[in-house]
C-alpha positions as CSV (number, residue, x, y, z in Angstrom):
1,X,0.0,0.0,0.0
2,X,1.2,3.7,-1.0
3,X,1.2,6.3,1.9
4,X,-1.1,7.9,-0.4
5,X,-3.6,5.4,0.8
6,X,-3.1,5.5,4.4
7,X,-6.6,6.3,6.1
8,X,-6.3,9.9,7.1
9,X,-9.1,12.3,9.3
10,X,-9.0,15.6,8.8
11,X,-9.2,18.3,11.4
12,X,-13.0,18.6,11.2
13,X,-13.3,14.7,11.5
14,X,-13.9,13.8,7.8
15,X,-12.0,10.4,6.6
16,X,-9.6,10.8,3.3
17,X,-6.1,9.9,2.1
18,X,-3.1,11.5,0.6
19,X,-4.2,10.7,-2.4
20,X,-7.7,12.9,-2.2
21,X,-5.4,15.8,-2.5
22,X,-5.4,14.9,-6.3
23,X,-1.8,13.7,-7.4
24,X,0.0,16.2,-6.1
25,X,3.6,16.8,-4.7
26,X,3.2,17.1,-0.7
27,X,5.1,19.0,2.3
28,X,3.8,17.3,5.1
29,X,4.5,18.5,8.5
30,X,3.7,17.8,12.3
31,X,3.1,21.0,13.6
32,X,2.3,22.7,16.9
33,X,0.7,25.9,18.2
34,X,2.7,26.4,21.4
35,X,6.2,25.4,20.2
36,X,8.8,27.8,19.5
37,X,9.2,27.1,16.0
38,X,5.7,27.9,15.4
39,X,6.3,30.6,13.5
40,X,7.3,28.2,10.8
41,X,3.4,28.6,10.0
42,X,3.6,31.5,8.0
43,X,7.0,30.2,5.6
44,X,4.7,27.1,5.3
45,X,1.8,29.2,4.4
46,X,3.7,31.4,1.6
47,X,5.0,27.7,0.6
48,X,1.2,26.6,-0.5
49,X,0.2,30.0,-2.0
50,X,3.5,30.1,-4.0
51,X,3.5,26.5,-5.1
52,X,0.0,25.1,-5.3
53,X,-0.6,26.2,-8.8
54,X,2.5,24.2,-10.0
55,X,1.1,20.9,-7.8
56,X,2.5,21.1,-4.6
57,X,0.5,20.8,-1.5
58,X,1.6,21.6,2.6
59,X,0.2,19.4,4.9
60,X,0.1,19.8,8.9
61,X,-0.4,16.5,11.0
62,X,-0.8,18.6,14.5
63,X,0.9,16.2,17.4
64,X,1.3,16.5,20.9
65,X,4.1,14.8,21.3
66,X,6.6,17.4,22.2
67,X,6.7,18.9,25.5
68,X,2.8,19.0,25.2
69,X,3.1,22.0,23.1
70,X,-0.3,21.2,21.0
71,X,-2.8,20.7,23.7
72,X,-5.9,22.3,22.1
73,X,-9.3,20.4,20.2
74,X,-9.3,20.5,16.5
75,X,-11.4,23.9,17.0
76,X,-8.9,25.4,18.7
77,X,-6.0,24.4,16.6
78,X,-8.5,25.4,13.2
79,X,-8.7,28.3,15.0
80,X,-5.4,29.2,15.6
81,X,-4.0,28.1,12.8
82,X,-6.9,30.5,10.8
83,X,-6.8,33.8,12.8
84,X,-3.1,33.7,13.5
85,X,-1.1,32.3,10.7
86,X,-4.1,32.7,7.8
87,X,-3.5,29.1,7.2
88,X,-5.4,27.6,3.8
89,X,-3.4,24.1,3.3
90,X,-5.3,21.0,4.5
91,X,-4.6,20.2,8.4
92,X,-5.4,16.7,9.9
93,X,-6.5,15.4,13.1
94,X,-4.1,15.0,15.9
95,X,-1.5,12.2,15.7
96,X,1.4,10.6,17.3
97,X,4.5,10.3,15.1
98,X,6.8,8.6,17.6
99,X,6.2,5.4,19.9
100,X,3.6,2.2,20.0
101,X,0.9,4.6,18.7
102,X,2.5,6.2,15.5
103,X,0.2,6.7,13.1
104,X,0.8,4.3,9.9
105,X,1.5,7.4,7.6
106,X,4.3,7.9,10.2
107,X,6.0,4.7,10.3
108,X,6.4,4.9,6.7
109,X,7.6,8.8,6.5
110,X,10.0,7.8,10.1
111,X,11.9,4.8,7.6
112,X,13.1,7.7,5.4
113,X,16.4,9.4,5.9
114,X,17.2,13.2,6.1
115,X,20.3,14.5,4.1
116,X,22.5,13.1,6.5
117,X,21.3,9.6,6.0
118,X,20.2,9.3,9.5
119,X,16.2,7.9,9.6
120,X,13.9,7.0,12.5
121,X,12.0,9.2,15.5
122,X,10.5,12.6,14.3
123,X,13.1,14.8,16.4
124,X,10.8,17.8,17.3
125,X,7.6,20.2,16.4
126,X,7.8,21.3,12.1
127,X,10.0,18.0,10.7
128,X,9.1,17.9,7.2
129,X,8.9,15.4,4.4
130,X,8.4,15.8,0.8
131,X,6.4,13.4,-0.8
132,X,6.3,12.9,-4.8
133,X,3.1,12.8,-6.6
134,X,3.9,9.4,-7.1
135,X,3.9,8.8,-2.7
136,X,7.8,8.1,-2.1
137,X,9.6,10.1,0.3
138,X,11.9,12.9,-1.9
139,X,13.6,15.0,0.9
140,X,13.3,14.7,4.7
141,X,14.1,18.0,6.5
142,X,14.2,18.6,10.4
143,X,12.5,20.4,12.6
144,X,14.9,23.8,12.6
145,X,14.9,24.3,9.0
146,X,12.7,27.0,8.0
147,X,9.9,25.8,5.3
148,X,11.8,28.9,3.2
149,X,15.4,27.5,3.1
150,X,17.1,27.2,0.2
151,X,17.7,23.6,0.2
152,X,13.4,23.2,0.6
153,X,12.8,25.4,-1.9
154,X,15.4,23.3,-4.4
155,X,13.9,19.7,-3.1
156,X,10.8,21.5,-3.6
157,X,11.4,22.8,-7.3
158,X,13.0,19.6,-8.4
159,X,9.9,17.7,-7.0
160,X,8.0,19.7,-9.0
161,X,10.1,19.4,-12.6
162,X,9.3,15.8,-12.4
C-alpha cells in the first residue's frame, strides 16, 4: 500500500487519504501551536500559495508529542491556525508520530532518511517530508529548517520538474 492510501481524518473529522489531494507533490509537516518554531506557520503558508498552482500541497499533521506544546481540540487548533497564521493548506486530526501509537503514515515517512542519511523518530515540532506525486519520500528535512530555506525550496522545485 502507498502512503497515499493510508486512512487519514482531517481536522474537522472527515476520513480521506493522501491521495484525495489529487496527485499532487506534498510537504507534510507535524506541527504545533505552542512550540517555538511555530512561527514556521507563515514560511509554510507562503510555501502553498507560491507552489499550489504548480502541484504542490503543505500538509500539517498537529501532534502533541513534544513537551505538550499542542494541547488544544481541533477547533482550537482550526482556530489558531486560521486567525493567527491565515492558514489555507489541509490540516489533519491530531496524531502521534513517535512510539507504539504512531500513526501508519508515520511509520512509513520515520523509515526515510534526512540528508545526512540518519532515519527513524520525528526529532521535534515542524519536521518535514516531501512526498512525490507518485507517494515516495523525496527529501526529509528537520525540525529547525525553515519551510523557506534554500535547500526546501530546491527539493521542492526539483519535485515539482518531475
Amino acid at each position: 500500500m502507498s502512503i497515499l492510501d493510508v486512512e487519514l481524518r482531517t481536522l474537522d473529522g472527515q476520513t480521506t487519504t493522501l491521495s484525495a489531494l489529487g496527485g499532487k507533490a506534498l510537504l507534510i509537516v507535524n506541527v504545533a501551536s505552542k512550540c517555538g518554531l511555530t512561527p514556521q506557520y507563515a514560511g509554510l503558508e507562503r510555501l502553498q500559495e507560491r507552489y499550489a498552482e504548480r502541484g504542490l500541497t503543505v500538509v500539517g499533521f498537529p501532534c502533541n508529542q513534544f513537551m505538550g506544546q499542542e494541547p488544544g481540540s481541533s477547533e482550537e487548533i482550526a482556530t489558531f491556525c486560521s486567525t493567527t497564521y491565515g492558514v489555507t493548506f489541509p490540516m489533519m486530526e491530531k496524531i502521534e508520530v513517535n512510539g507504539t501509537d504512531r500513526h501508519p503514515l508515520y511509520a512509513e515517512l520515520t523509515a526515510s532518511a534526512d540528508a545526512e542519511g540518519t532515519a527513524g523518530d520525528v526529532q521535534w515540532n515542524f519536521e518535514k517530508f516531501l512526498v512525490t506525486a507518485e507517494g515516495s519520500v523525496a527529501a526529509r528535512i528537520r525540525p529547525r529548517t525553515e519551510p523557506e530555506d534554500p535547500a526546501v525550496i530546491e527539493a521542492i522545485e526539483k519535485a515539482l520538474a518531475g
